[in-house]
C-alpha positions as CSV (number, residue, x, y, z in Angstrom):
1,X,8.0,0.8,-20.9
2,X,6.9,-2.5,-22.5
3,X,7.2,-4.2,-19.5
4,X,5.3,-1.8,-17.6
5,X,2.9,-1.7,-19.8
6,X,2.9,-5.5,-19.5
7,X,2.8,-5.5,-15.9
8,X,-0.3,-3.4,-15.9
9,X,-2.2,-5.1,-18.0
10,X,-1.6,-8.3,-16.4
11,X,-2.5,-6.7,-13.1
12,X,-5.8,-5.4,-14.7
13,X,-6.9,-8.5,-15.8
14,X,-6.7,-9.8,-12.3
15,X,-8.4,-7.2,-10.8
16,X,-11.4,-8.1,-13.5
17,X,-11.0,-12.5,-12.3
18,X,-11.7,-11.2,-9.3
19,X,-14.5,-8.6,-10.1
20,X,-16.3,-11.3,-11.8
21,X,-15.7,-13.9,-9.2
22,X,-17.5,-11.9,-6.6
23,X,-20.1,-10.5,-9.0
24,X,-21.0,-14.3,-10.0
25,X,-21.3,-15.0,-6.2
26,X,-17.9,-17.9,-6.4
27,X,-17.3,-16.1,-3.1
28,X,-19.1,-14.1,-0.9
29,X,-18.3,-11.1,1.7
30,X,-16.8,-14.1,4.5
31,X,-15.1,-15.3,1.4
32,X,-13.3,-12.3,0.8
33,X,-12.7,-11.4,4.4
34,X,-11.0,-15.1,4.7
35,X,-8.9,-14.5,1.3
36,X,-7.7,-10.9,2.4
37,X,-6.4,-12.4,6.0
38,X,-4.6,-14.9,4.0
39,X,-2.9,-12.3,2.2
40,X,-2.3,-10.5,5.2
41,X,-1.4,-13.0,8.0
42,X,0.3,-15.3,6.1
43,X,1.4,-14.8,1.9
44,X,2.7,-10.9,2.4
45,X,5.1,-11.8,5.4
46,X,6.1,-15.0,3.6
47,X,6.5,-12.5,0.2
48,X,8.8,-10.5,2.5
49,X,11.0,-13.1,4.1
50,X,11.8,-14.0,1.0
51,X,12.8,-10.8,-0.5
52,X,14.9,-10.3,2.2
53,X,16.6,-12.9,1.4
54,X,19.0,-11.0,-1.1
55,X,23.1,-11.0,-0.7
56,X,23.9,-8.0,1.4
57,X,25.8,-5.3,-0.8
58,X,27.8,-2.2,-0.1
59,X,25.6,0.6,0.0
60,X,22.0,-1.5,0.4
61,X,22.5,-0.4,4.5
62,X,22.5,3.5,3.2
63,X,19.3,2.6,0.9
64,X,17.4,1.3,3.4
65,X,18.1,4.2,6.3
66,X,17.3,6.6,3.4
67,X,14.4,4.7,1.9
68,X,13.1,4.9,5.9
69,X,13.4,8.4,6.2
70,X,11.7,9.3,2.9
71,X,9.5,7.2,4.4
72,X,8.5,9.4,7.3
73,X,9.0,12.8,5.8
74,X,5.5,11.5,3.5
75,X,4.0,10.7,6.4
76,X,4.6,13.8,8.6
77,X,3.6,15.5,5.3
78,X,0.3,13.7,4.9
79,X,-0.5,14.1,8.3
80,X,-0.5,18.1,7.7
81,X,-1.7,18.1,4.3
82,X,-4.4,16.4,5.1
83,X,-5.6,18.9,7.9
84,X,-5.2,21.3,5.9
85,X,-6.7,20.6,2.6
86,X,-10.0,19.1,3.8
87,X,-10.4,21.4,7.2
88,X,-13.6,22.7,5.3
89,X,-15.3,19.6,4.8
90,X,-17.8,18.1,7.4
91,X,-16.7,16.2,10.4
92,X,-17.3,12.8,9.2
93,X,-15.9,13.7,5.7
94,X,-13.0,15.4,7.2
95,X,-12.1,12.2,9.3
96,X,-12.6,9.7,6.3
97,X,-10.2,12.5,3.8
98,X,-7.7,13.1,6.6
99,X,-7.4,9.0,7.0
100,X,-7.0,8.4,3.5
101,X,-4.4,10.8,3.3
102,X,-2.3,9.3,6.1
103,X,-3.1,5.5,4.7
104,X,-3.5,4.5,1.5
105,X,-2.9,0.7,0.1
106,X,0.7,0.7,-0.3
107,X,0.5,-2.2,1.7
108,X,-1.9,-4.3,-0.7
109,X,-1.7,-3.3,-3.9
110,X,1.9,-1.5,-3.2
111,X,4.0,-4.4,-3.0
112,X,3.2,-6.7,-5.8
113,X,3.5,-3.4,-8.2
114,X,7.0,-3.0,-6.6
115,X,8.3,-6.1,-6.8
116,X,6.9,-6.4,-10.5
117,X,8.5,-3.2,-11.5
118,X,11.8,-3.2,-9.4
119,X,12.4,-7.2,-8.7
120,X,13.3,-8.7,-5.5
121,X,15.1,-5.5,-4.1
122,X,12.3,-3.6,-5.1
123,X,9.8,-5.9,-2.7
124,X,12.8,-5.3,0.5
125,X,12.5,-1.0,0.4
126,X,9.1,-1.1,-0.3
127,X,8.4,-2.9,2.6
128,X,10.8,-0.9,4.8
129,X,9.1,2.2,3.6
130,X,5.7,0.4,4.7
131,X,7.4,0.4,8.8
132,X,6.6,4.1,9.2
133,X,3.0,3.7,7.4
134,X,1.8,0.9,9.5
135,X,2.8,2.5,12.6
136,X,0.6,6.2,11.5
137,X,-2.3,3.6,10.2
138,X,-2.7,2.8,14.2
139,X,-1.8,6.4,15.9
140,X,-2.3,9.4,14.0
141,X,-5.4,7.6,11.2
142,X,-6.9,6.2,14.5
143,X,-6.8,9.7,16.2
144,X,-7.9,11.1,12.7
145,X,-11.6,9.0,13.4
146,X,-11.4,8.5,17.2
147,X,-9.9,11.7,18.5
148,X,-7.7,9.8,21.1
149,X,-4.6,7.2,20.2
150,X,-3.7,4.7,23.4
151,X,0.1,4.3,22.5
152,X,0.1,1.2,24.1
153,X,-1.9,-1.0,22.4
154,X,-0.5,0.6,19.5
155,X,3.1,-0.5,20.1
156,X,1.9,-4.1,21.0
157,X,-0.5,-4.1,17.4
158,X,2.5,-2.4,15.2
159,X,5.2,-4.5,16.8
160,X,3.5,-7.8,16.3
161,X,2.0,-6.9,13.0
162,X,3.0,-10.1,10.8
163,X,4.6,-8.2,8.1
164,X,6.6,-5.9,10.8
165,X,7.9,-9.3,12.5
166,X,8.8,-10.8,8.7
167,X,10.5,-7.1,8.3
168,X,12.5,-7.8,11.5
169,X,13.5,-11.3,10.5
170,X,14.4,-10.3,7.1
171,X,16.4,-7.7,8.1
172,X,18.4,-10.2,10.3
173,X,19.0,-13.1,7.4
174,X,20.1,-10.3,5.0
175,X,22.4,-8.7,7.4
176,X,23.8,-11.9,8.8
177,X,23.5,-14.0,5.7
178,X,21.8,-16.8,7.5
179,X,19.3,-19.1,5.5
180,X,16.2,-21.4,6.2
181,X,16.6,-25.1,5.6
182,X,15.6,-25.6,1.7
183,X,12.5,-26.6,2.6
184,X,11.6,-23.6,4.3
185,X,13.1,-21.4,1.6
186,X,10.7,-22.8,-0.9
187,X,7.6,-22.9,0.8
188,X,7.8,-19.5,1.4
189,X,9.1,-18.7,-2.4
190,X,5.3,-20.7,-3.5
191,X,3.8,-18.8,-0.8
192,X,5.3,-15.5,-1.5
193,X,4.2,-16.0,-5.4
194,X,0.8,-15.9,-4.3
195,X,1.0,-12.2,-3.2
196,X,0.1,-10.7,-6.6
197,X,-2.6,-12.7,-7.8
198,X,-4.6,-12.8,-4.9
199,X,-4.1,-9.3,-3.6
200,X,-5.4,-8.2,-7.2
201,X,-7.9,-10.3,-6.8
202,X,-9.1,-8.8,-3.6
203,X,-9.2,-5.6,-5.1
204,X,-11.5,-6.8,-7.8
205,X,-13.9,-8.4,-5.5
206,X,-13.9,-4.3,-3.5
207,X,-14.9,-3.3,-6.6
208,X,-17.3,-5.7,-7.3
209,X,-19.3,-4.4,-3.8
210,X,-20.2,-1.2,-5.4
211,X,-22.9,1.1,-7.6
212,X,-20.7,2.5,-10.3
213,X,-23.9,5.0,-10.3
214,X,-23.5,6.8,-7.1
215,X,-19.7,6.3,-7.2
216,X,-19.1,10.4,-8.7
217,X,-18.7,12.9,-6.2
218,X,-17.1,16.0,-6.5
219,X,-15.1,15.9,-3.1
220,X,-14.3,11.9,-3.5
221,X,-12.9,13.2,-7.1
222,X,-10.4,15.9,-5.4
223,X,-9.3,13.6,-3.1
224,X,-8.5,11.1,-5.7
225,X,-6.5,13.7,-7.8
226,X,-4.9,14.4,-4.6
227,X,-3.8,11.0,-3.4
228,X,-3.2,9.8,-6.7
229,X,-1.4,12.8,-8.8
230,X,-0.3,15.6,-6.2
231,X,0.9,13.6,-3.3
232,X,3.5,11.8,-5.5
233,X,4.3,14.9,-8.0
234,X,5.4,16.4,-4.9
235,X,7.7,13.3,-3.8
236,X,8.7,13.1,-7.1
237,X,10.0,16.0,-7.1
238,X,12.0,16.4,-3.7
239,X,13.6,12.9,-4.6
240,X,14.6,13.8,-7.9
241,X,17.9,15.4,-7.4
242,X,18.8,13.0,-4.1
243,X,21.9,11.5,-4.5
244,X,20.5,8.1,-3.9
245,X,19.6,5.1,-6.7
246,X,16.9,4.8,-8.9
247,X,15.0,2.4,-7.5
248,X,14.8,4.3,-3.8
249,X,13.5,7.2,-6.0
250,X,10.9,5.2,-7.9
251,X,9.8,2.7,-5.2
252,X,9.2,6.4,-3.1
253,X,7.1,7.6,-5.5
254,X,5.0,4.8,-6.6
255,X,3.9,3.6,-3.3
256,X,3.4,7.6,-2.2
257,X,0.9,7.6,-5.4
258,X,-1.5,4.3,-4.2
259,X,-5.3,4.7,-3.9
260,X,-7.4,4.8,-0.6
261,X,-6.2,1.9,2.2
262,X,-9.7,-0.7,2.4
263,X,-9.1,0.2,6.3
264,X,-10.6,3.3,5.7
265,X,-14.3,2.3,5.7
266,X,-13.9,-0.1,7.6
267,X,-12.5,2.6,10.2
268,X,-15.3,4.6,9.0
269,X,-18.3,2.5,9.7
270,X,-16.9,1.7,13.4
271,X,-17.0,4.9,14.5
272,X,-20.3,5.7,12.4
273,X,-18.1,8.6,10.2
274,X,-20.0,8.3,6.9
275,X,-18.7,4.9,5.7
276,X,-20.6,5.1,2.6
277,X,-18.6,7.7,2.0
278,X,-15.2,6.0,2.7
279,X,-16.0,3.4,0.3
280,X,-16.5,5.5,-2.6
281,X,-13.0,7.0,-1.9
282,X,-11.5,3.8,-1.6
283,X,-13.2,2.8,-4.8
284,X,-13.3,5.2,-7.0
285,X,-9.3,5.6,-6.2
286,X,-8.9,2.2,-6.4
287,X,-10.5,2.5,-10.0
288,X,-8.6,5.5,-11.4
289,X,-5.4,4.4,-9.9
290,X,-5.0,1.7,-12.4
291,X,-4.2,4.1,-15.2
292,X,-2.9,6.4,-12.9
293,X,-0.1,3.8,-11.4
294,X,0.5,2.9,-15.0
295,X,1.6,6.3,-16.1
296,X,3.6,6.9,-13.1
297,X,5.4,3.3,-13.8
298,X,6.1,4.7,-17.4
299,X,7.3,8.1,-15.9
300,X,10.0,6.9,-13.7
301,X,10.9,4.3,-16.1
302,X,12.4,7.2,-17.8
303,X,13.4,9.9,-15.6
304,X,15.3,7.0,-12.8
């Protein structure tokens, strides 16, 4: 729990470095655009590579098809759930809720917590649970806002994701045992050490983008309770009594109980579905799942 705790704190206080460098205007929006692609395009993928780069043991193959599965249950789950819960709300409200529920930053703000929680191993299922995520971030969240999915652009943009082709090449080197040259291996180990730092820092900056005045609304607030502390606690507890490791339980859990994706304004104010609205749900999630994530990391600390 000390190390949690640790881990938390140390994430916090990047998320502030990069709430103040933004506030202070040391980068601006094009700034942070430039700095999230990095993350994206080039450190994540390198990140993965390199935890993939593990010794292949007996039993990792079974992790990984079970971590996958888990994987898509949540997602066929969020799908429905998020139909369901916020069928009430307004059209554009609806879209941005049903989105969220589908997509939330596992991606970002998943793998560093994973990897700093559960180690190397922790970083390779998170990012085989991510496979199934990606690919319902570009059909059912696109048909959430647009109404319409074309399946074939989005087999060309999920296959050729960067951090699905790392997740393919990773999957080879652990399976065959194959190895960059040294060179290669280390520039990707600096590169990959980047991931944390400067994905917390991107989340700061977000943060740094909005009025904490007009960030309370009663339906964002629901969602957030619903993303952050139902959606897990109901993961939680249909892994609990699988006869699978620790870690696949824990790594399920805490990247089921992530805040709001960033994609989802920006989804939002493309297809002119209340945006400001989106970013208050990413936000405010954002906000309260830094004591949230915390607890959870401190729950199944204990229980797996």
């Amino acid at each position: 729990m000390t190390e949690v705790l640790k881990l938390q704190i140390t994430v916090f206080l990047l998320v502030v470095v990069g709430f103040l460098i933004k506030r202070i205007k040391l980068v601006d929006s094009k700034g942070q655009a430039a700095i999230t692609d990095l993350v994206i395009y080039v450190v994540l993928p390198a990140n993965i590579l390199k935890a993939f780069m593990v010794k292949f043991e007996d039993g990792m193959g079974r992790e990984l098809i079970v971590m996958l599965v888990i994987s898509i249950l949540i997602q066929v789950l969020s799908v429905f759930y998020g139909r369901f819960m916020y069928r009430k709300q307004s059209e554009g409200r609806r879209k941005c809720l049903e989105y969220g529920t589908i997509c939330s930053n596992s991606g970002f703000l998943g793998n560093p917590i994973a990897e700093g929680i559960y180690g190397a191993y922790g970083l390779v299922l998170a990012s085989v649970f991510l496979i199934p995520l990606r690919i319902m971030m570009w059909t059912s969240g696109i048909a959430a806002f647009s109404g319409t999915s074309d399946k074939k652009k989005t087999l060309i943009r999920t296959a050729t994701h960067p951090c699905i082709v790392a997740c393919a090449i990773g999957l080879v080197l652990m399976l065959t045992g194959l190895r960059f040259p040294e060179p290669v291996t280390k520039s990707l180990t600096y590169l990959g050490q980047c991931n944390t730092a400067l994905s917390m820092l991107v989340i700061g900056m977000i943060l740094a983008d909005i009025n904490v005045k007009t960030l309370f609304d009663k339906t964002v607030v629901l969602y957030t309770v619903h993303r952050l502390v139902i959606l897990p606690l109901i993961v939680f507890a249909a892994v609990y009594f699988l006869p699978v490791s620790g870690i696949v339980k824990g790594v399920a859990v805490i990247l089921t109980a992530m805040p709001a994706g960033a994609t989802t304004s920006i989804l939002a104010a493309k297809y002119e579905m209340e945006p400001e609205f989106a970013t208050k749900m990413v936000i405010f999630s954002t906000l309260l799942s830094l004591p949230t994530l915390c607890l959870w990391s401190m729950v199944l600390g204990m229980v797996f």
